[in-house]
C-alpha positions in Angstrom: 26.6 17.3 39.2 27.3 14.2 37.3 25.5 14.7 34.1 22.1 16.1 32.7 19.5 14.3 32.3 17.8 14.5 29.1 14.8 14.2 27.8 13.6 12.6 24.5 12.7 15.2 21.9 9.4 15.6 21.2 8.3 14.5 17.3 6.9 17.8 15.5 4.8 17.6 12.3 6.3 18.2 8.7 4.5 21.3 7.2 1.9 20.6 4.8 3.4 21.7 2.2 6.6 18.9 2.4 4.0 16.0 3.5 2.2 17.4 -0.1 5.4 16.8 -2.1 6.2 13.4 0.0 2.6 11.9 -1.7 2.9 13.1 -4.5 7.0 11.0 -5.2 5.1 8.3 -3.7 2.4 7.9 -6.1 5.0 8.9 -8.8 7.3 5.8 -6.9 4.5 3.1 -6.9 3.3 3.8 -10.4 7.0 3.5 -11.7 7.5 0.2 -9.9 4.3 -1.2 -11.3 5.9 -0.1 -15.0 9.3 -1.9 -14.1 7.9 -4.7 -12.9 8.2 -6.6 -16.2 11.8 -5.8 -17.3 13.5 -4.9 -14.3 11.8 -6.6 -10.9 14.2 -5.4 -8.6 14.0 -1.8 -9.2 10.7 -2.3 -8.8 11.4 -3.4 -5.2 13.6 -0.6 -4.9 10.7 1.8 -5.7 8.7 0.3 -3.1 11.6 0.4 -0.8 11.9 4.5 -1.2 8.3 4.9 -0.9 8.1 3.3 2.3 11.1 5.2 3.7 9.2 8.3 2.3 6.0 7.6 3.4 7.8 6.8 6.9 10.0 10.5 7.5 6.9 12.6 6.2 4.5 10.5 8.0 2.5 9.9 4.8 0.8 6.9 4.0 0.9 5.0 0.7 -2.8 4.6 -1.0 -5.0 2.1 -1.1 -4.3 1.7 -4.6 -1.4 1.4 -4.4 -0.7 -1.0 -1.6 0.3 -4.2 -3.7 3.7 -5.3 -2.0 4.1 -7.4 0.2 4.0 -6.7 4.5 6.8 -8.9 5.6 9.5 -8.3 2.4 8.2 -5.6 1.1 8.7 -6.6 -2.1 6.7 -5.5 -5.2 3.4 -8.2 -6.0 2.0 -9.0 -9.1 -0.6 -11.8 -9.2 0.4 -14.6 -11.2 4.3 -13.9 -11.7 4.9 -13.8 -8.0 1.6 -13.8 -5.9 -1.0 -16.4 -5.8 -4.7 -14.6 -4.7 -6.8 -17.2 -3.8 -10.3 -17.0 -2.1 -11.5 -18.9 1.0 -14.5 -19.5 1.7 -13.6 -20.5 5.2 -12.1 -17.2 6.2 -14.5 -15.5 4.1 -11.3 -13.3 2.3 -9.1 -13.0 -0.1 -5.9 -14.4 0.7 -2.5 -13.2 -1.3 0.5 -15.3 -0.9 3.5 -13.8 -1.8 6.0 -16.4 -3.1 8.7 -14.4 -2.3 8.4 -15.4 1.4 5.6 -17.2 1.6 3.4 -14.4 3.6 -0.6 -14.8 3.3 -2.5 -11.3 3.6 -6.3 -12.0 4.1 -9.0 -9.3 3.1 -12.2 -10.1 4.1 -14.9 -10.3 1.5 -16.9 -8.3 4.0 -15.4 -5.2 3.1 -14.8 -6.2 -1.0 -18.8 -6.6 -0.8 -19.3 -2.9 0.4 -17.5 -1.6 -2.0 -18.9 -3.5 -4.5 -22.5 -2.8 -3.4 -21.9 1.1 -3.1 -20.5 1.1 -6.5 -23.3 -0.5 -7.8 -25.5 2.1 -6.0 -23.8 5.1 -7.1 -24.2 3.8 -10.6 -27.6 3.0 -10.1 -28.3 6.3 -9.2 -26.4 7.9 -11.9 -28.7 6.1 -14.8 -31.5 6.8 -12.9 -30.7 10.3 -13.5 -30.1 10.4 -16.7 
């Protein structure tokens, strides 16, 4: 017999209780690196660097909210100081370039109008209420 074959492992799923805690330092991560962004922009990118790698081993993903770095260098964004958001009326989106690398991430307006419009609803509703 020459050797075993193996098999790869099969992944298993954290416990809900650690994928909890993994949110919870990621929000906690993103927040800080929006706070450090002024004095100290790479710590910021650091933050975004551990949230990711968090966010990766507990199979968690990072909010909405808080998605503002960058998809190729993952580096932190702020528009105006190293981001230009733009929007094209060709593509119909919104198009951040980060001037860190020079990435353009388009979101269509399609989707900034629903939300928009189902805000506007919700409050709508609300004062119609009161």
């Amino acid at each position: 017999m020459k050797g075993k074959i193996s098999r790869p492992r099969s992944r298993s799923k954290k416990p809900g209780w650690q994928q909890d805690i993994a949110g919870e330092r990621i929000d906690i991560l993103m927040k800080l690196a929006g706070k450090e962004f002024k004095g100290h922009p790479e710590r910021s990118n650091r933050y975004v660097e551990l949230a990711r790698k968090i966010g990766m081993r507990y199979n968690v993903r990072i909010p909405k909210a808080s998605r503002n770095f960058c998809k190729k260098c993952y580096k932190f964004i702020v528009p105006g100081k190293n981001s230009v958001v733009r929007s094209s009326a060709r593509t119909r989106s919104m198009e951040t370039k980060c001037l860190e690398c020079g990435e353009v991430t388009r979101m269509p307006y399609a989707i900034e109008k629903r939300k928009q419009i189902k805000h506007e609803k919700k409050n709508m509703k609300q004062g119609a209420s009161k």
